[in-house]
Residue frames as a rotation matrix with the C-alpha (Angstrom) as fourth column:
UNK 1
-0.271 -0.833 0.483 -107.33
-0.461 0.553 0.694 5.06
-0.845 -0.034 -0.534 34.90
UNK 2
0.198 0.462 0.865 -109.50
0.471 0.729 -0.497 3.40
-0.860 0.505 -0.073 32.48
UNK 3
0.978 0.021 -0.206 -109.38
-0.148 -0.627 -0.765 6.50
-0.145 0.779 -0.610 30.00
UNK 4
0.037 -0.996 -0.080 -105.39
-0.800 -0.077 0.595 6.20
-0.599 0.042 -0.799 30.20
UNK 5
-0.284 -0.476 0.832 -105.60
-0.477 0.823 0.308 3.09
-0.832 -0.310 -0.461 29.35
UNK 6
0.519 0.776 0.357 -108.06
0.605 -0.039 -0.795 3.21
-0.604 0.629 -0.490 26.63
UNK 7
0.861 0.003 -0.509 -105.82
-0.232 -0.888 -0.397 6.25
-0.453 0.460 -0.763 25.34
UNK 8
0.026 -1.000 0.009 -102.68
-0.774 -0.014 0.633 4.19
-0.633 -0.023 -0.774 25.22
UNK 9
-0.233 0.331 0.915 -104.37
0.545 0.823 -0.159 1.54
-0.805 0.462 -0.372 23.06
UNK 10
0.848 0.525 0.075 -105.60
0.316 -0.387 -0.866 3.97
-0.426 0.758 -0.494 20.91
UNK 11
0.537 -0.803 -0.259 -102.00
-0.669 -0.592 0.448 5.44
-0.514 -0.067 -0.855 20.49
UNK 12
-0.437 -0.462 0.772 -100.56
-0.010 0.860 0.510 1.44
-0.899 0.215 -0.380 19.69
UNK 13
0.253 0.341 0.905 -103.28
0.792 0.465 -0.396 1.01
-0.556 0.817 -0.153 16.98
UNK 14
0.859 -0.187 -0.477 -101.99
-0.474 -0.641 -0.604 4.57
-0.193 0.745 -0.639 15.31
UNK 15
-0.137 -0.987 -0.086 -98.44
-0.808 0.061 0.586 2.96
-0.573 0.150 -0.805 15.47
UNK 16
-0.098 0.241 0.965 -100.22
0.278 0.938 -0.206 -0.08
-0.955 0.248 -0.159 13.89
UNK 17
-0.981 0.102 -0.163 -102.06
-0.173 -0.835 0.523 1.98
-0.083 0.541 0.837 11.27
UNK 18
-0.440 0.870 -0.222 -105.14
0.789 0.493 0.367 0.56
0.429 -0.014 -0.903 12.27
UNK 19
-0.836 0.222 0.502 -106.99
-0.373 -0.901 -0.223 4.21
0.402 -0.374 0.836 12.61
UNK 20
0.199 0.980 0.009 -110.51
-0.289 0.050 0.956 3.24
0.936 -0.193 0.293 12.59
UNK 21
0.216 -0.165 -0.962 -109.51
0.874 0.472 0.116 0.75
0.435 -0.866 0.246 16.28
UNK 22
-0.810 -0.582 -0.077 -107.35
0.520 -0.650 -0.554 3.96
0.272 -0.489 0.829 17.14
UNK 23
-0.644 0.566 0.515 -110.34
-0.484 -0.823 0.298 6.67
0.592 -0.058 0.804 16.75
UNK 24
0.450 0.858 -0.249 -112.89
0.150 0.202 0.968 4.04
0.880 -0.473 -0.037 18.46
UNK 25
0.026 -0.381 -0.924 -110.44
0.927 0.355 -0.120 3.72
0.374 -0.854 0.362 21.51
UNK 26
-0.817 -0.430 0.384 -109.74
0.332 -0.896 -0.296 7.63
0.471 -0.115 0.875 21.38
UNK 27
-0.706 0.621 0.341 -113.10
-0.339 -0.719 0.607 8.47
0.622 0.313 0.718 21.63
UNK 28
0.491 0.546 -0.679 -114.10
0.463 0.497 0.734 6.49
0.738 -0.674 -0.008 24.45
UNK 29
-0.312 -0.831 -0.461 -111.10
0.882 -0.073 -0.466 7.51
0.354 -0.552 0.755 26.15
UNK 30
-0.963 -0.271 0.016 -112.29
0.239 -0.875 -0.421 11.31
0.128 -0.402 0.907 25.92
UNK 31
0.294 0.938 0.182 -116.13
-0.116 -0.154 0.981 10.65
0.949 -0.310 0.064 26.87
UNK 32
0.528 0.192 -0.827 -114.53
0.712 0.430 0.555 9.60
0.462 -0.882 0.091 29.79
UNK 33
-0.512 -0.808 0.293 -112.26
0.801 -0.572 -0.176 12.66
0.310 0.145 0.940 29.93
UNK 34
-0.526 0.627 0.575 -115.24
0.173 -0.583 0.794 14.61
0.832 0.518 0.198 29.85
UNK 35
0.396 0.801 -0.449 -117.02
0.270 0.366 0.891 12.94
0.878 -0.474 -0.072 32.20
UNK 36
0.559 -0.256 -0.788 -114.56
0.804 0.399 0.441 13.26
0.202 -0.880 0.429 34.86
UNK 37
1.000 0.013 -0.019 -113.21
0.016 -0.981 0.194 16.79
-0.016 -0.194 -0.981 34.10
UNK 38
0.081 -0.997 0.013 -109.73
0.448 0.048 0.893 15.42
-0.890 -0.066 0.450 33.86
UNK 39
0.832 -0.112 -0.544 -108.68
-0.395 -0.807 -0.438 18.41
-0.390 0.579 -0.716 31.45
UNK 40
0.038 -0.942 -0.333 -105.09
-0.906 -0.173 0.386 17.50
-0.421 0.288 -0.860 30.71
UNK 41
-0.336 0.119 0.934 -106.42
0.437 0.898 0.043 13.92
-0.834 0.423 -0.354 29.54
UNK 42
0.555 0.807 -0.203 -108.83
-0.047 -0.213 -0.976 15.78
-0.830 0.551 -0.080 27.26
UNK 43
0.678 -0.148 -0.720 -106.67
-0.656 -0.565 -0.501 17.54
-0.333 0.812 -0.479 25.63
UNK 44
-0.211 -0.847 0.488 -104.01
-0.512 0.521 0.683 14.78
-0.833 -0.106 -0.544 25.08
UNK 45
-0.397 0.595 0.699 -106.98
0.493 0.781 -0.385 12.56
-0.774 0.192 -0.603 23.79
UNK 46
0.817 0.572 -0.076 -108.78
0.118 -0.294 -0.948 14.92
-0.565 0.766 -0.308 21.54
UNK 47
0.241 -0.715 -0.656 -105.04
-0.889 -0.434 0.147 15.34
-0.391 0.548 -0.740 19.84
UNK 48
-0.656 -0.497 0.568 -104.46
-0.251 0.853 0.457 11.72
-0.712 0.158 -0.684 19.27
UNK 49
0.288 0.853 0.436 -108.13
0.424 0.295 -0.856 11.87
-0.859 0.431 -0.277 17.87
UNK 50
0.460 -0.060 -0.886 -107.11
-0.801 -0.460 -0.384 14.67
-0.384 0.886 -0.260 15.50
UNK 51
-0.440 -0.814 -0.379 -104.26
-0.785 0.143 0.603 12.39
-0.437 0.563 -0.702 14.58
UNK 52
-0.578 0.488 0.654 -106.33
0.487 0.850 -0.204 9.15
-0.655 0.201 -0.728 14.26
UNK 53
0.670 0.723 0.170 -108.97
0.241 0.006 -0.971 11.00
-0.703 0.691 -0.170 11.82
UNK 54
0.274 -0.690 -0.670 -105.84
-0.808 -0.542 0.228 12.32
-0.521 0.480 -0.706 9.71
UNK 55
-0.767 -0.638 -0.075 -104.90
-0.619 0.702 0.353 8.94
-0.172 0.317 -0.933 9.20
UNK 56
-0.090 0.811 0.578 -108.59
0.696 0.466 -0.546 7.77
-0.712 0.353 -0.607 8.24
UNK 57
-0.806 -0.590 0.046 -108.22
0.450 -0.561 0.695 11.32
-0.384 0.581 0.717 6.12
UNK 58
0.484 0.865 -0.130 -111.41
0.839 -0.417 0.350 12.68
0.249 -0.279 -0.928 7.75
UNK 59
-0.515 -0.749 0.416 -109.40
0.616 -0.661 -0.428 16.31
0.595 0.036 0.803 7.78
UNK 60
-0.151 0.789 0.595 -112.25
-0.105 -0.612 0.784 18.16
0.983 0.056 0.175 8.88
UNK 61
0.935 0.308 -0.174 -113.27
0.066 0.333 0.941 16.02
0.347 -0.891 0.291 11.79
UNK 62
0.109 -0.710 -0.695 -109.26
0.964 0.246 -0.100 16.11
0.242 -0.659 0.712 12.87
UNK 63
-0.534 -0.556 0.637 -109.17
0.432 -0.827 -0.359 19.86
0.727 0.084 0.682 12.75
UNK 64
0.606 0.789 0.105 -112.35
-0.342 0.139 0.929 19.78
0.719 -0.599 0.354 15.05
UNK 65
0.954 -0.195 -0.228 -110.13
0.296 0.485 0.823 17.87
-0.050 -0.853 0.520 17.83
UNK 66
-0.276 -0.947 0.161 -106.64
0.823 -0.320 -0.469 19.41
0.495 0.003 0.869 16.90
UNK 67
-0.352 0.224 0.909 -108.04
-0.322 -0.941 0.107 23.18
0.879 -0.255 0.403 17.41
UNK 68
0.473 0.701 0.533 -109.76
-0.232 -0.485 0.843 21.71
0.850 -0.523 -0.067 20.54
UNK 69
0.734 -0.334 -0.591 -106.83
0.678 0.405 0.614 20.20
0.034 -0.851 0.524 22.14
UNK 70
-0.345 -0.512 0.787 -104.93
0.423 -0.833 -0.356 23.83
0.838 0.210 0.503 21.02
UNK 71
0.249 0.294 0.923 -107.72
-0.534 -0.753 0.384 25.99
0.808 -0.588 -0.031 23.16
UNK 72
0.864 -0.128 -0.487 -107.64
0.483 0.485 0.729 23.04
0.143 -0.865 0.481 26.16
UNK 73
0.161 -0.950 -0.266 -103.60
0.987 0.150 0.060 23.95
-0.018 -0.272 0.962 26.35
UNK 74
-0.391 -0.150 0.908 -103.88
0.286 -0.958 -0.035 27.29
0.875 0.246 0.417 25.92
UNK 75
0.762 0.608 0.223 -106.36
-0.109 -0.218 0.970 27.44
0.639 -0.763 -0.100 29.11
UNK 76
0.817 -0.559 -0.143 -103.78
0.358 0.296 0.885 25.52
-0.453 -0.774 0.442 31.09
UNK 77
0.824 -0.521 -0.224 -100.85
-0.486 -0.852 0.193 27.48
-0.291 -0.050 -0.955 29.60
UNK 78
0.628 -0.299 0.719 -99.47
0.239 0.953 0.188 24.30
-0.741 0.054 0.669 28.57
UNK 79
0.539 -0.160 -0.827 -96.87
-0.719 -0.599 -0.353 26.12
-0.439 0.785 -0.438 26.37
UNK 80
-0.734 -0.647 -0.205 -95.04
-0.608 0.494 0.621 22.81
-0.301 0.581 -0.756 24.81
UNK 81
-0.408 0.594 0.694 -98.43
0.620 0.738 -0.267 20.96
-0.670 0.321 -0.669 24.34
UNK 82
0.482 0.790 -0.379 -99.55
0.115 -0.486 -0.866 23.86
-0.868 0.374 -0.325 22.67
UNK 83
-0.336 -0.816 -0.471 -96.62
-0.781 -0.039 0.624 23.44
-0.527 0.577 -0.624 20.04
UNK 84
-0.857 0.129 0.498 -97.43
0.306 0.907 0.291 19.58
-0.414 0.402 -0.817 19.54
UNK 85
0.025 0.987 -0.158 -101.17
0.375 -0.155 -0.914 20.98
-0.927 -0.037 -0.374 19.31
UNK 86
0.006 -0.271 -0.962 -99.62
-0.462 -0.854 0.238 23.56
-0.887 0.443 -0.131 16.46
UNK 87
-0.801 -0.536 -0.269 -97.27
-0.551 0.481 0.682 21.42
-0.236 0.694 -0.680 14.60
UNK 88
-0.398 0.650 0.648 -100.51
0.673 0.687 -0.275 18.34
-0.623 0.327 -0.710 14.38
UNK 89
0.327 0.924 -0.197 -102.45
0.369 -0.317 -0.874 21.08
-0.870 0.213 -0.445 12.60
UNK 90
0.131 -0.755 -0.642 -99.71
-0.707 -0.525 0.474 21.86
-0.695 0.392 -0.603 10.66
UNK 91
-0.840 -0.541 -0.045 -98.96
-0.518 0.773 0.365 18.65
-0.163 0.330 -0.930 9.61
UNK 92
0.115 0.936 0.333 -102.90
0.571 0.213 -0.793 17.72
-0.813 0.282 -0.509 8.90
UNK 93
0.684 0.309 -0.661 -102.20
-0.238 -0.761 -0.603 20.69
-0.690 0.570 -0.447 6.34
UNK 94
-0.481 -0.876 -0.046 -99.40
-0.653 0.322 0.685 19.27
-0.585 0.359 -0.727 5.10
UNK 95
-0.636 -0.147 0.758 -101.30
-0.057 0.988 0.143 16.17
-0.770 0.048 -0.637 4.31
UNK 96
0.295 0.943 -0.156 -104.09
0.206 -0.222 -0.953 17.27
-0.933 0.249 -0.260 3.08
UNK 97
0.471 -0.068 -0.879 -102.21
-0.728 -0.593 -0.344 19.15
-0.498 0.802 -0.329 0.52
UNK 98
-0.474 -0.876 0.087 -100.48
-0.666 0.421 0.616 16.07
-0.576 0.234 -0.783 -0.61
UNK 99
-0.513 0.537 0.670 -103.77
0.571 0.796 -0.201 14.24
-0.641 0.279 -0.715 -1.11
UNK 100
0.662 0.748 0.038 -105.26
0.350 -0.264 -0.899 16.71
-0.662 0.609 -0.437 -3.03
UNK 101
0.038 -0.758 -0.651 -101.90
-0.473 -0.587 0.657 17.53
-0.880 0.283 -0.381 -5.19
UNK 102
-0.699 0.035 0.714 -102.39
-0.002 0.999 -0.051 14.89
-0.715 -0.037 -0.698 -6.99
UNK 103
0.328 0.944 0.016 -106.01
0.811 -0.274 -0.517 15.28
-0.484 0.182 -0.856 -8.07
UNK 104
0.342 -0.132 -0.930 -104.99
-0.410 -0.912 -0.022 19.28
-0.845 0.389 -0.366 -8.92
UNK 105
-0.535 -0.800 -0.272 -102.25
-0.495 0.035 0.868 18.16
-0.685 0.599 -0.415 -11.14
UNK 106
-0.781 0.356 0.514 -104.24
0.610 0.612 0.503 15.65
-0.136 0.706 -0.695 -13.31
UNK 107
0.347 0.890 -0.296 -107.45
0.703 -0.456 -0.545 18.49
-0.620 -0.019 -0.784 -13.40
UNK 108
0.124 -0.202 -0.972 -105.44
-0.704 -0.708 0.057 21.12
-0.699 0.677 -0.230 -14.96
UNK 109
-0.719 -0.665 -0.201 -103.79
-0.384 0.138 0.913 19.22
-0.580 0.733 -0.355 -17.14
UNK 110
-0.727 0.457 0.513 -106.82
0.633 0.735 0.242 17.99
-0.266 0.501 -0.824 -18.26
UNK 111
0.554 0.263 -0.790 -108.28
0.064 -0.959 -0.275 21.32
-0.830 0.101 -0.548 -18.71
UNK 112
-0.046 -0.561 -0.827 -105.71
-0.663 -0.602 0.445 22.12
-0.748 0.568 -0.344 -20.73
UNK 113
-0.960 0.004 0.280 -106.15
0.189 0.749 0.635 19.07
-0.207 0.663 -0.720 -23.23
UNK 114
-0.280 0.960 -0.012 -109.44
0.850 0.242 -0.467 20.13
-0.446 -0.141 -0.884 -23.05
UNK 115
0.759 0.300 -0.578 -109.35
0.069 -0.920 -0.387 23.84
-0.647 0.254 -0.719 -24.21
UNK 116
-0.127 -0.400 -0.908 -106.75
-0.809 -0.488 0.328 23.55
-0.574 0.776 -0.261 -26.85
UNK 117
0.745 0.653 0.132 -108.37
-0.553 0.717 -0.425 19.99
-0.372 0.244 0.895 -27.99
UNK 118
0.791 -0.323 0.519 -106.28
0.176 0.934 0.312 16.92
-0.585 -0.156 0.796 -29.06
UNK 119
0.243 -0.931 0.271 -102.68
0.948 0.287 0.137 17.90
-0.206 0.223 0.953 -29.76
UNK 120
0.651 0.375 0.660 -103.71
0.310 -0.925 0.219 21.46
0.693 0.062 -0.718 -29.35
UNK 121
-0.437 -0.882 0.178 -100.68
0.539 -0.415 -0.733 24.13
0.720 -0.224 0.657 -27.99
UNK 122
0.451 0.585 -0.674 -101.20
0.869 -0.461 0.181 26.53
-0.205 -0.667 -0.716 -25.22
């Protein structure tokens, strides 16, 4: 009961954007998950985590808990959690590429100012 409860707090502070609160609550939530073998918490929890490090834009560490609340639903055949499970990983890629679009766009172009030197043509 505690882990529920712990998991639904963590859930409020994503609607907050307060990740960091979210990921501490998550992650208590699914030691206790763990602990107690409740599987279908796990995998709930380790997805909210993915979502909670997405939104600190710790990609890595969410793709670590997306993919493991994928295999959890996949064991249990869970065939609509394994959608949400999809789409989150999807949509971690999604972001990702937005934050680093950015960043690309201003590198070339700065390449290119760079190899054809100041008012230089391509």
């Amino acid at each position: 009961m505690e882990a529920e409860h712990l998991g639904n707090l963590g859930i409020a502070y994503q609607d907050l954007g307060q990740f960091q609160q979210s990921r501490n609550c998550l992650s208590e939530a699914l030691d206790l998950d763990v602990k107690s073998e409740d599987y279908a918490l796990e995998q709930l929890h380790a997805g909210q985590l993915g979502l909670a490090y997405i939104g600190l834009g710790r990609y890595q560490e969410s793709s670590a808990y997306l993919e493991r609340a994928l295999a959890l639903a996949t064991k249990a055949e869970n065939r609509p959690a394994q959608g949400i499970h999809l789409g989150n990983l999807g949509l971690r890629l999604e972001v990702m590429s937005l934050s680093y679009c950015p960043t690309l766009y201003r590198a070339r172009n700065q390449h290119k100012q760079n190899r054809n030197g100041p008012g230089g043509r391509s």
